[in-house]
C-alpha positions, 0 to 999 in steps of 0.5 A, spaced: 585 857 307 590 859 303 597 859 307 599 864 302 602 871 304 604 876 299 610 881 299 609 887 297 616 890 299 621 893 293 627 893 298 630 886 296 633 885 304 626 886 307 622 881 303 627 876 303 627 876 311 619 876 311 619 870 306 625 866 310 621 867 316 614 866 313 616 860 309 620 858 317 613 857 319 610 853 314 607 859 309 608 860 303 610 867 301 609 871 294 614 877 292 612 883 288 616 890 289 610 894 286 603 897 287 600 895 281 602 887 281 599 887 288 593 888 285 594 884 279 595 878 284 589 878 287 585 878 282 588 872 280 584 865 281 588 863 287 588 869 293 593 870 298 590 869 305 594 875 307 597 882 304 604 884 307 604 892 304 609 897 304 607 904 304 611 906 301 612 903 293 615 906 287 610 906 282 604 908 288 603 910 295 600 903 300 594 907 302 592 908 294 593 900 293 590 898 299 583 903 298 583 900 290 584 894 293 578 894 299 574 895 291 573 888 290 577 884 296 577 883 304 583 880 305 586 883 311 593 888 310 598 889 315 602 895 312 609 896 314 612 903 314 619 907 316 614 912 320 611 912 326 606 917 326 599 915 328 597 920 323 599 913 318 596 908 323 589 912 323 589 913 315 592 905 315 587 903 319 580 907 317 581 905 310 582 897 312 588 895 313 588 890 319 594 891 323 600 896 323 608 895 323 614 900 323 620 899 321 625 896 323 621 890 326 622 883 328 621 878 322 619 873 326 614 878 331 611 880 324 609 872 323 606 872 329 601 879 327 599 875 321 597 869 325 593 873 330 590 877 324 588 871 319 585 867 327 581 873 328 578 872 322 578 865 320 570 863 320 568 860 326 568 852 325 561 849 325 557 847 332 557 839 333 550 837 334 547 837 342 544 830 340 547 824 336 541 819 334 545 813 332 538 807 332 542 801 329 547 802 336 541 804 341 546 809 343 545 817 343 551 822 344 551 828 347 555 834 344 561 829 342 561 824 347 556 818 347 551 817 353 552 810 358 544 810 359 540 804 361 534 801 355 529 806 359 532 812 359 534 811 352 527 809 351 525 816 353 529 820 350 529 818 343 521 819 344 523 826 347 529 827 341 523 824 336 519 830 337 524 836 340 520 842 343 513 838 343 510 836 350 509 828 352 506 828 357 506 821 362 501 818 358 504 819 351 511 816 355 509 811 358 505 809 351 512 810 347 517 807 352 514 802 357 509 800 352 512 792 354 511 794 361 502 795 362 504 795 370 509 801 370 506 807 375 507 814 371 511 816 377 517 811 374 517 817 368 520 822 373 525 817 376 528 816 369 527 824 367 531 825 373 536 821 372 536 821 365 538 829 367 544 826 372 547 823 366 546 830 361 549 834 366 555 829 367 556 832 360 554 839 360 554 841 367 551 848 365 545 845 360 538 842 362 535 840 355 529 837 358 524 842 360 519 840 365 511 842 364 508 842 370 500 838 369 502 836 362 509 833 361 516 833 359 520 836 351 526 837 349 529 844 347 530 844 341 537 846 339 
């Protein structure tokens, strides 16, 4: 994401407190002093992550550039404005500016409300896989952390993992993993399920990926 955050502020003293502190916190700012050029900005090839607006500009009102602005871009707005009246903060907010700050106001706590804002809407990072297959290692890693399982359990879940919300039953088991061990009871695939489930919940203790299917056998969720 962009670490810049544009200025639009035509007293030279504000917008340089905001650039010192912002650039105090690793962003890089961009100052204009006009309506107009805050528009031509970000329509630029590299686009702020954020807008510091002024209310009020020479050339044209904040409200004004922020509705043109909502035409073709969503990048979050904090408005600055020397009136408190909560007529502002409701015309602010309901045509998309994403926080509201008076002044006089604190540089620093200014950089603290964009930081919150670009949090909020920064994307959600993308969910690990629950199951980790890794043949060449025989190993299986389970929501990031690798799995300490014995040659059987690991048998018996990379049958489960090879076929996710499909049902095995004992037989199709004990074919798939103990297929060099002819004498192996049925009940043996309990016992490693059972245990194989022990060391899953040391991992997630919330979680019971392996679903049971009385008189037919056992699947694995699908993630």
């Amino acid at each position: 994401m962009s670490r810049t955050i544009l200025i639009v502020e035509d007293e030279l003293a504000i917008a340089d407190s905001i650039a010192y502190a912002l650039r105090t916190d690793g962003f890089t700012p961009l100052h204009v002093t006009l309506g107009g050029q805050a528009l031509d900005a970000m329509r630029a090839p590299d686009v702020p992550a954020l807008i510091v607006l002024d209310v009020g500009l020479p050339d044209m009102n904040g409200f004004e550039v922020c509705r043109l602005l909502r035409q073709f871009s969503n990048v979050p707005v904090i408005f600055l404005t020397a009136r408190s009246d909560e007529i502002d903060r409701i015309v602010g907010l309901e045509i998309g500016a994403d926080d509201y700050v008076t002044k006089p106001f604190s540089p620093r706590e200014l950089v603290a409300r964009i930081r919150v804002v670009l949090r909020r809407l920064a994307p959600a990072p993308a969910a690990a896989p629950r199951f980790e297959l890794r043949e060449p290692e025989a190993r299986v890693i389970y929501r990031g952390q690798p799995l300490d399982l014995t040659r059987y359990e690991y048998l018996l879940l990379k049958a489960l993992l090879e076929h996710p919300g499909h049902v095995l039953s004992r037989a199709q088991l004990m074919d798939r993993v103990w297929a060099d061990a002819p004498d192996t009871l049925d009940r043996t695939v309990d016992a490693h399920v059972k245990s194989l489930r022990a060391k899953l919940r040391l991992v997630d203790p919330a979680a019971d990926p392996i679903q049971t299917h009385r008189g037919m056998g056992y699947s694995l969720a699908p993630a």
